[in-house]
C-alpha positions as a Markdown table, in Angstrom:
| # | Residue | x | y | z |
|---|---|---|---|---|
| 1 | Unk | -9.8 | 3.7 | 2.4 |
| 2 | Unk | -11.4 | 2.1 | 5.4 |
| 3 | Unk | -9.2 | 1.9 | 8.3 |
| 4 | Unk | -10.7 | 1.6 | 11.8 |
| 5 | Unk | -8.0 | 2.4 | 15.4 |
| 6 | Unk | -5.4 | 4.9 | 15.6 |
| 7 | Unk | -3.7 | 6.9 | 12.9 |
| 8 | Unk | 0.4 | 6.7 | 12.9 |
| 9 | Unk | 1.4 | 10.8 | 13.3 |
| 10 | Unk | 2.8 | 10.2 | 9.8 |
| 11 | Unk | -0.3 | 10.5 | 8.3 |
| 12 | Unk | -0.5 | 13.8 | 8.1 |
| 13 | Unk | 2.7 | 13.2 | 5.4 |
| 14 | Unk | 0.1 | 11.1 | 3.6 |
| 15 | Unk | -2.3 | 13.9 | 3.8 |
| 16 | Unk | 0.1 | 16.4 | 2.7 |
| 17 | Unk | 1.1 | 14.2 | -0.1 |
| 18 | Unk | -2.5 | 13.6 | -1.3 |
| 19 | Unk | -3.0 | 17.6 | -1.0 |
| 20 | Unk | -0.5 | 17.8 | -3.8 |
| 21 | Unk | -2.3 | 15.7 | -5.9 |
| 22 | Unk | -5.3 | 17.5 | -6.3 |
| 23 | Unk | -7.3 | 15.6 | -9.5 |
| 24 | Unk | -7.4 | 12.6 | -7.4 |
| 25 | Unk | -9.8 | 12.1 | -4.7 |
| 26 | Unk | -9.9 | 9.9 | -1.7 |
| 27 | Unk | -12.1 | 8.5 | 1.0 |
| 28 | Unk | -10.8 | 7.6 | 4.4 |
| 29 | Unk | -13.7 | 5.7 | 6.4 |
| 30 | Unk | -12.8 | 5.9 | 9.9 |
| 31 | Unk | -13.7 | 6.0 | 14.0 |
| 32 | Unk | -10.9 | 6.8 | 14.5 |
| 33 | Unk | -11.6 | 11.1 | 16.7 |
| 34 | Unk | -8.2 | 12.1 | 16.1 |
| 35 | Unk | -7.2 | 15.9 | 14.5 |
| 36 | Unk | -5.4 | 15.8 | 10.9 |
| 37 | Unk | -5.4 | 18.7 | 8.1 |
| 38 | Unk | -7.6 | 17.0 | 5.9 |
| 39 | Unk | -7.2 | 18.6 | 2.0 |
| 40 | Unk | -10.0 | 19.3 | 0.3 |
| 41 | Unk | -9.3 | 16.2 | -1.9 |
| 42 | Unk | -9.8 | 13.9 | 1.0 |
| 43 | Unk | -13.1 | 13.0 | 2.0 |
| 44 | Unk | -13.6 | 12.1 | 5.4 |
| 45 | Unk | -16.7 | 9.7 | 6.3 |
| 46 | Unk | -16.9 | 8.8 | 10.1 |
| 47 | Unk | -18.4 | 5.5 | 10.4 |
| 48 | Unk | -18.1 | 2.6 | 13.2 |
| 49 | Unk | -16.4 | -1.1 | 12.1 |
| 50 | Unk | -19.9 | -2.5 | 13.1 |
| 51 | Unk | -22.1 | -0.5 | 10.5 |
| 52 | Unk | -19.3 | -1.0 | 8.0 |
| 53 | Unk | -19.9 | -4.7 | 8.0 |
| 54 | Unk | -23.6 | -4.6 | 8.2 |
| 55 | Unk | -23.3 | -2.3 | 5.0 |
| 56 | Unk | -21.1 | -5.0 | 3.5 |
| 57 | Unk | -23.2 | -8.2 | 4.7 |
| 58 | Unk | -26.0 | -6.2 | 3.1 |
| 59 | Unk | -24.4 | -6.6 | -0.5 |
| 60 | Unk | -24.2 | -10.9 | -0.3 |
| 61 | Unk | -27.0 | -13.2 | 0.1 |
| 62 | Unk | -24.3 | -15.7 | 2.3 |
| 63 | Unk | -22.9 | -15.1 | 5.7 |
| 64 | Unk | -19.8 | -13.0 | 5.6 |
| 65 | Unk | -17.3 | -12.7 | 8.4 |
| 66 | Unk | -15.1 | -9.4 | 9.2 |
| 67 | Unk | -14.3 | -9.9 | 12.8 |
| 68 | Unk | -11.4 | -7.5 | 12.6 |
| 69 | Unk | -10.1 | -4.3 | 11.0 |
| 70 | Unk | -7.2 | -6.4 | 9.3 |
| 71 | Unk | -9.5 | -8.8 | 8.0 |
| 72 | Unk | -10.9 | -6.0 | 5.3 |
| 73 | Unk | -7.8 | -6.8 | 3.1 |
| 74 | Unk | -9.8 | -9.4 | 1.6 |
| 75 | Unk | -12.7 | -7.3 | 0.8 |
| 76 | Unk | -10.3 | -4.6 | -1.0 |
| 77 | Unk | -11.4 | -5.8 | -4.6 |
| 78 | Unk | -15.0 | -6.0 | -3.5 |
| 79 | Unk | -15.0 | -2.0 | -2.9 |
| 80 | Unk | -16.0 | -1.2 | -6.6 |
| 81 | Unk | -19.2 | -3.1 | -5.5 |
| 82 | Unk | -19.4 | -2.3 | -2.2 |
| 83 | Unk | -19.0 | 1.4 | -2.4 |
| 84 | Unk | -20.5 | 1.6 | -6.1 |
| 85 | Unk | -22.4 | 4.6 | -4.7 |
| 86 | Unk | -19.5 | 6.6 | -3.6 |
| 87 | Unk | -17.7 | 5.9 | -7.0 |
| 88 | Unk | -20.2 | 6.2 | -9.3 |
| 89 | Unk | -18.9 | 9.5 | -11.2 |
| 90 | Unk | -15.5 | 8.4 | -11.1 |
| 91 | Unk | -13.5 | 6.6 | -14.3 |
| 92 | Unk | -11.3 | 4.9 | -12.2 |
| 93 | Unk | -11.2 | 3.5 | -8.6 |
| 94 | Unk | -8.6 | 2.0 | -6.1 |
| 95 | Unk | -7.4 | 0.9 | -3.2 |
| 96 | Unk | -4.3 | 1.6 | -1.3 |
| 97 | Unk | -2.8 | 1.7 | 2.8 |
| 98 | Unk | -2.4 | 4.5 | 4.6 |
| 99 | Unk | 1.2 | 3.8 | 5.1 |
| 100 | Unk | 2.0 | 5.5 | 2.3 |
| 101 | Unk | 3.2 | 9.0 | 0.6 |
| 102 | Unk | 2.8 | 9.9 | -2.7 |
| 103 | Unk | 4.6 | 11.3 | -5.4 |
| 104 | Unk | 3.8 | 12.9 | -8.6 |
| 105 | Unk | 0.8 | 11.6 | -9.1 |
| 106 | Unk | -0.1 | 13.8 | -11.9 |
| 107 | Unk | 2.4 | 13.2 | -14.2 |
| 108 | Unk | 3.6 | 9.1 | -13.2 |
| 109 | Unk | -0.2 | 8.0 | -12.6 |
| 110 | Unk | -2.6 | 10.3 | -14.6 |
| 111 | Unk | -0.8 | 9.4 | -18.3 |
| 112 | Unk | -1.4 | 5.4 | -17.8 |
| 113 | Unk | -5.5 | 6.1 | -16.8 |
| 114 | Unk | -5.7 | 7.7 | -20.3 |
| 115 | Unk | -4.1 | 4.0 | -21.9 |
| 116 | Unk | -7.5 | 2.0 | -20.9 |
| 117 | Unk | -5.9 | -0.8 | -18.7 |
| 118 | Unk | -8.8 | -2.4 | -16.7 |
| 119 | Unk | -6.4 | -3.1 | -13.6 |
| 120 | Unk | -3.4 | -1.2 | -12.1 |
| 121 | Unk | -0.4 | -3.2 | -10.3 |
| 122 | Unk | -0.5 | -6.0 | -8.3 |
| 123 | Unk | 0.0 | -4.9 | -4.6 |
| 124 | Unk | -2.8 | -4.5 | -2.3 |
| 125 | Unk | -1.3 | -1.1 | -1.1 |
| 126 | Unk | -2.3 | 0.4 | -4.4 |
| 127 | Unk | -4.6 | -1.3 | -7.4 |
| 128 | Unk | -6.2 | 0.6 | -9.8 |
| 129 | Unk | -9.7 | -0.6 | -11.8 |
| 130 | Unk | -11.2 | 1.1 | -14.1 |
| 131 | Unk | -14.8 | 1.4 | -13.2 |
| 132 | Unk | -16.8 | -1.2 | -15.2 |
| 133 | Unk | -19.6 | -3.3 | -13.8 |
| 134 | Unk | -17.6 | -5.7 | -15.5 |
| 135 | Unk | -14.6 | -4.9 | -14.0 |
| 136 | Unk | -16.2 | -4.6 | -10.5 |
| 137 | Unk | -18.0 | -8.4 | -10.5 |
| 138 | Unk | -14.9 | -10.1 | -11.5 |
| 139 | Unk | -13.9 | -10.5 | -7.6 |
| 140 | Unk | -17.3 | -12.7 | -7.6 |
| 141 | Unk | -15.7 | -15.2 | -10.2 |
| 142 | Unk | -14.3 | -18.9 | -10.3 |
| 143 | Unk | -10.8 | -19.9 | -10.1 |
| 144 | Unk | -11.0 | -23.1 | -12.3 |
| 145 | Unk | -9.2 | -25.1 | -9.7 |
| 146 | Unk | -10.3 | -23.9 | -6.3 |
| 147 | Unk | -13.8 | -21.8 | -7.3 |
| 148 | Unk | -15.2 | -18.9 | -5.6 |
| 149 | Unk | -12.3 | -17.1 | -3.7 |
| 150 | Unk | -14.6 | -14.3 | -2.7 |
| 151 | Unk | -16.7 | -17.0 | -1.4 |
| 152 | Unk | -14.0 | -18.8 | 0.4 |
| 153 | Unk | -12.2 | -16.0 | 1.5 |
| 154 | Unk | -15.1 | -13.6 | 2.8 |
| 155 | Unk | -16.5 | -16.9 | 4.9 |
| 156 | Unk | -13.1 | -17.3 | 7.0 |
| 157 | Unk | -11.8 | -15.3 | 9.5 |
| 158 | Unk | -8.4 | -16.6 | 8.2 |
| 159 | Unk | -6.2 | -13.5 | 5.8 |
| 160 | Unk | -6.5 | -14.9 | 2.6 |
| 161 | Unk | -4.4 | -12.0 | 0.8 |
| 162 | Unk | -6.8 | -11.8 | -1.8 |
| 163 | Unk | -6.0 | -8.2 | -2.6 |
| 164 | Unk | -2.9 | -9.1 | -4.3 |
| 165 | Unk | -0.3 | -11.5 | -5.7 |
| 166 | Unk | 0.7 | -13.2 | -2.6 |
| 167 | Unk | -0.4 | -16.4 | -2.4 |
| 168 | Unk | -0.9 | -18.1 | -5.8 |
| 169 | Unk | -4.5 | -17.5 | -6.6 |
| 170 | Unk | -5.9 | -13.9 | -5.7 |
| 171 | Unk | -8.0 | -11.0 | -7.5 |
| 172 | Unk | -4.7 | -10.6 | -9.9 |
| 173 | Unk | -5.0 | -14.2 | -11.4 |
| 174 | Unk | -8.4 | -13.4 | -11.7 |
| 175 | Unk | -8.1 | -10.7 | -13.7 |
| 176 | Unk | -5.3 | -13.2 | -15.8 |
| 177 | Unk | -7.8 | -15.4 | -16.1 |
| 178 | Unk | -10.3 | -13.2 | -17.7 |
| 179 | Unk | -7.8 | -11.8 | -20.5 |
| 180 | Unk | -8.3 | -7.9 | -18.9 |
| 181 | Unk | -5.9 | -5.2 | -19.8 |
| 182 | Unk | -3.7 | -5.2 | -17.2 |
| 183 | Unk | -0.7 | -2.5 | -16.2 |
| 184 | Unk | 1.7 | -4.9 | -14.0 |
| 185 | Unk | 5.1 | -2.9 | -13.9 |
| 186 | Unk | 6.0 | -1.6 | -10.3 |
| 187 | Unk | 6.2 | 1.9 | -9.6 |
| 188 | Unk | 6.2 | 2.2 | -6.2 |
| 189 | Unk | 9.3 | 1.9 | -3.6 |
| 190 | Unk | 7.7 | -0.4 | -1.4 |
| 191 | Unk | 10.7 | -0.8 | 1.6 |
| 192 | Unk | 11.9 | -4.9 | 2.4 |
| 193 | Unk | 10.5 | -6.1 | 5.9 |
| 194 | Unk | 13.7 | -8.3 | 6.2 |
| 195 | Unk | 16.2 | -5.3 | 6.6 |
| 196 | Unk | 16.5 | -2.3 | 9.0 |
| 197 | Unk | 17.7 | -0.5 | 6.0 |
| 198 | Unk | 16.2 | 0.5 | 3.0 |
| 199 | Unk | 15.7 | -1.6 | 0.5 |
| 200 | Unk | 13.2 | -1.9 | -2.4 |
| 201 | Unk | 10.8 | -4.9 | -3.1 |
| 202 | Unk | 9.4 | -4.8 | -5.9 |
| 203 | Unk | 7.3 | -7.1 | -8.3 |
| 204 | Unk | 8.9 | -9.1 | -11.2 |
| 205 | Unk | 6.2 | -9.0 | -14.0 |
| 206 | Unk | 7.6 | -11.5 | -16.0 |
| 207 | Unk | 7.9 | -14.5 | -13.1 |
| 208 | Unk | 5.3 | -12.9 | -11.3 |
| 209 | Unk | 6.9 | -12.7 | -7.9 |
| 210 | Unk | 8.2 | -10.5 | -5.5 |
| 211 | Unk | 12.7 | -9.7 | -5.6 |
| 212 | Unk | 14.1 | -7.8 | -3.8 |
| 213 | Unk | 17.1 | -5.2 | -5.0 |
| 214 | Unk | 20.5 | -5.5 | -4.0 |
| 215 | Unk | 21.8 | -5.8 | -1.2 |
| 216 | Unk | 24.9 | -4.0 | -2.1 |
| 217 | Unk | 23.5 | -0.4 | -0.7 |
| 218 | Unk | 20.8 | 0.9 | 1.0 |
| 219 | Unk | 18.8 | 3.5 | 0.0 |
| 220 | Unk | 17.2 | 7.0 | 1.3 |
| 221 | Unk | 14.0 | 8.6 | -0.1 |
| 222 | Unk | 13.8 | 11.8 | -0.9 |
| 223 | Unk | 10.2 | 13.7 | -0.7 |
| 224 | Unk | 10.9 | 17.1 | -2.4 |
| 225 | Unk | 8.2 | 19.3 | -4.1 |
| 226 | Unk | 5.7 | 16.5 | -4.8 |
| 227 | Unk | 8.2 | 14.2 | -5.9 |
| 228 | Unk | 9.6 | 11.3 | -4.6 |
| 229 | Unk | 13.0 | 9.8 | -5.2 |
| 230 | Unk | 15.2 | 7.1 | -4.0 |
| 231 | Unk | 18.3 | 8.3 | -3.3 |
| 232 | Unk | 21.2 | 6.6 | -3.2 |
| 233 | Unk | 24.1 | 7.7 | -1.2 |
| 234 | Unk | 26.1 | 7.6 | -4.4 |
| 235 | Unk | 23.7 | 10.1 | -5.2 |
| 236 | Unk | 21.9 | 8.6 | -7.6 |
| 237 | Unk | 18.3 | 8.9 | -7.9 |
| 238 | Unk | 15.3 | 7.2 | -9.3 |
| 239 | Unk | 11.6 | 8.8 | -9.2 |
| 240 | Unk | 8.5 | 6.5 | -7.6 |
| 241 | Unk | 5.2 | 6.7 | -7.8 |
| 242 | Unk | 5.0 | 6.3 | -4.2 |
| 243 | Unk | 6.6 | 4.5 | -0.9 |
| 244 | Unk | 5.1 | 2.0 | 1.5 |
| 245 | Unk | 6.5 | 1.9 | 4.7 |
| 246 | Unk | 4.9 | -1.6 | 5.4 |
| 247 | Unk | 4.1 | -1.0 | 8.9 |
| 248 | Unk | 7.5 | 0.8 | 10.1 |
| 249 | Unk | 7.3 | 2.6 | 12.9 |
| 250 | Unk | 9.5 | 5.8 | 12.0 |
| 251 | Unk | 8.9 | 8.9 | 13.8 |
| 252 | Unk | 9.7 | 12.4 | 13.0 |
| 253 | Unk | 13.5 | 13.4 | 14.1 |
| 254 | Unk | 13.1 | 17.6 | 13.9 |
| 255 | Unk | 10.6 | 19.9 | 15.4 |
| 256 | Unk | 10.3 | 21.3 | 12.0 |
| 257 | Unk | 7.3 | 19.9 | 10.4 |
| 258 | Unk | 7.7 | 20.9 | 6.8 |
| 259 | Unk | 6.9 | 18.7 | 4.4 |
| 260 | Unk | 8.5 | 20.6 | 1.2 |
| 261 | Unk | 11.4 | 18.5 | 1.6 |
| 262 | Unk | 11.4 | 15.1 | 4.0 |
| 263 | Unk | 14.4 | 13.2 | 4.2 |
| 264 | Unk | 12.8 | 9.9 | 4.8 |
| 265 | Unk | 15.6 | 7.3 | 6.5 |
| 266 | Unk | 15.2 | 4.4 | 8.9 |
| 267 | Unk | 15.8 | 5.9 | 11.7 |
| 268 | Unk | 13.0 | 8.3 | 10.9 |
| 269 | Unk | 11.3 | 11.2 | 9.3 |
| 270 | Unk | 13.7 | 14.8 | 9.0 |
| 271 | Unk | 12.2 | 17.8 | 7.5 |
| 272 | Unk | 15.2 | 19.7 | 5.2 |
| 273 | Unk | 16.2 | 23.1 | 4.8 |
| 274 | Unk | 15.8 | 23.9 | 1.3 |
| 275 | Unk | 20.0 | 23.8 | 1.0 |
| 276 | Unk | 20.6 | 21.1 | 3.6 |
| 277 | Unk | 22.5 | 18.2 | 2.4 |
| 278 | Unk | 21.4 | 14.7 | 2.4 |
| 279 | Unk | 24.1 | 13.1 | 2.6 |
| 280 | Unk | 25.3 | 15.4 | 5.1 |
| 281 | Unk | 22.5 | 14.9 | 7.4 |
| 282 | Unk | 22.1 | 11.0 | 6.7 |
| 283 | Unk | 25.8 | 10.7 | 7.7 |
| 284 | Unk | 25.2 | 12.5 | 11.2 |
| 285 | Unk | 22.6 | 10.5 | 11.9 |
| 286 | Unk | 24.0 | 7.3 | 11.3 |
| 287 | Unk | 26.6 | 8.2 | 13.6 |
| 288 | Unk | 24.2 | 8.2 | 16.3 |
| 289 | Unk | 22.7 | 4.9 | 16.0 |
| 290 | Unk | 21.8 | 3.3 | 19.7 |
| 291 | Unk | 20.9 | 0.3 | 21.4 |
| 292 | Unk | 16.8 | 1.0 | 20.7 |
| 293 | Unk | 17.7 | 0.8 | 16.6 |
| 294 | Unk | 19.6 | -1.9 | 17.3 |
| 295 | Unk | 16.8 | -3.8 | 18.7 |
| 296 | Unk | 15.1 | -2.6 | 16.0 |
| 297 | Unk | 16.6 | -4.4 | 13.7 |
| 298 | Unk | 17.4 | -7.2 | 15.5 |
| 299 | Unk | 13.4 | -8.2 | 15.4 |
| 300 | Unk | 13.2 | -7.2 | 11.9 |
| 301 | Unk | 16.0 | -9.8 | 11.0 |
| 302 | Unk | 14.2 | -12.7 | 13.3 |
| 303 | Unk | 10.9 | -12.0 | 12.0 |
| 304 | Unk | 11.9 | -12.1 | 8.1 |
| 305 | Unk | 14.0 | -15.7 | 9.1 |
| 306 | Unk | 10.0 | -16.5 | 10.5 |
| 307 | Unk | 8.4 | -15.6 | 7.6 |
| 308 | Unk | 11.2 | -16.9 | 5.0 |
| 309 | Unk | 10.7 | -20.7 | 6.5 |
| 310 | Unk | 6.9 | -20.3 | 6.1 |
| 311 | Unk | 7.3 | -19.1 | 2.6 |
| 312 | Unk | 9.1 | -21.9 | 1.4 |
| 313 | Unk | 6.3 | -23.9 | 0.8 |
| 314 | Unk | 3.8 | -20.6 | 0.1 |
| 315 | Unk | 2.0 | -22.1 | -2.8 |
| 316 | Unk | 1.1 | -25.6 | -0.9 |
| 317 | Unk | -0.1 | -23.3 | 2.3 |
| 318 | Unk | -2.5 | -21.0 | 0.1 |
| 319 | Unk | -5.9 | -21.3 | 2.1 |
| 320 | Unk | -7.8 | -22.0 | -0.9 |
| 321 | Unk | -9.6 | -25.2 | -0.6 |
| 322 | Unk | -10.0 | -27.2 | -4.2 |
């Protein structure tokens, strides 16, 4: 996981969540000088953004451009190449943003890996490949209609989304194309950009597109012993593999820093005493919403109404030239 500037204080929940998950390894490639409790499961390689794109210029014989952290979306399905050194003892490899916490990995993830899919979901904040040189060139194939993405994608400064389903050709219709084994269902709660609350958007497998749950209720997630639920104020509650935050800014609202059991909630991050209620707490502080949450959510609204009108034609803007 290459990520270059300043880590959110929440990633220590990420650490904490990857410490419970101890079969699975991860690499975070980084300048970044700050202090974290790294697990022993999470391998820390300090490297600068220059040297990290000379080592990846090294690997093509064309000129490639990363001009900026963001930009290394596109190379996500590229790492099984890129970094074959660093996963060469491993059966599977992935990608995934550190805007994340995990759940039971061990029992959700671990049982599909033993099935033989060649790919893992569809988001680019967690795909799974199983490591294959065949598996780890397909990034380098053509798209009958437009050719090379890698080619086009790793030549523009322009965010081509190629890590995932997002625009209509990416390194998921690639693997289509090719007839791999693919695992497509969703099991992550990844929470909607367009609302202040919770809500889940998820992928639809059979249309291939991204819905959105209803709007009826919003939801809380639960991070207790490992596992992570949605919880619903009716109190029901639904395990995830994990939950993406997609850039949220939520910051922790107790001075206790346990990470046992987190009531996650948009207005932040609350640790819970092993008999504290949810519901109970959730209530209190929805009662103290202010003007700043307000705001908030006022820019979250205006930004989704942005990116809906642009969206509505999101197949003829793909940046893929025929």
């Amino acid at each position: 996981m290459p990520y270059f500037g300043t880590f959110k204080d929440s990633f220590q929940l990420f650490l904490a969540s990857c410490k419970r998950n101890l079969s699975i390894d991860w690499f975070v490639i980084t300048d970044s000088s700050q202090t974290f409790d790294y697990p022993e499961n999470v391998h820390l390689i300090k490297m600068s953004f220059e040297s990290l794109r000379e080592k990846f210029q090294n690997k093509f014989d064309w000129p490639i451009v990363l001009d900026r952290p963001y930009k290394l979306c596109d190379y996500k399905p590229a790492y099984g190449y890129l970094f074959a050194d660093m996963i060469r003892d491993f059966e599977y490899w992935g990608y995934c943003d550190c805007d994340v916490i995990w759940g039971d990995l061990n029992s959700l993830l671990l049982p599909l890996l033993d099935r033989g899919y060649d790919k893992l979901f569809a988001a680019g904040h967690l795909t799974i490949y199983r490591n294959t040189d065949k598996n780890n060139s397909i990034f380098l194939q053509s798209d009958p209609q437009v050719g090379s993405l890698a080619y086009q994608a790793f030549s523009s400064s322009k965010s081509f989304a190629f890590d995932e389903m997002y625009f209509i050709k990416n390194i998921h219709t690639l693997f289509l194309n090719s007839n791999a084994n693919i695992y497509e269902h969703d099991l992550s709660y990844n929470i909607a950009t367009k609302f202040f609350y919770f809500h889940r958007c998820f992928f639809e497998t059979s249309k291939h597109e991204w819905r959105t749950k209803s709007k009826l209720s919003s939801d809380l997630i639960l991070l207790e012993d490992g596992h992570l639920y949605q919880y619903n104020p009716s109190g029901t509650q639904i395990e995830y593999l994990y939950v993406h935050f997609q850039n949220r800014k939520l910051n922790w609202k107790s001075k206790q820093h346990s990470v046992d059991r987190v009531l996650i909630t948009p207005f932040g991050f609350y640790s819970l005493l092993p008999q504290e209620s949810v519901t109970k707490v959730y209530r209190s502080m929805k009662c103290h919403i202010g003007v700043k949450h307000r705001i908030q959510y006022s820019i979250v609204y205006l930004n989704h109404k942005v990116w809906a009108f642009r969206d509505r034609n999101r197949s003829h803007r793909s940046p893929y030239k025929r």
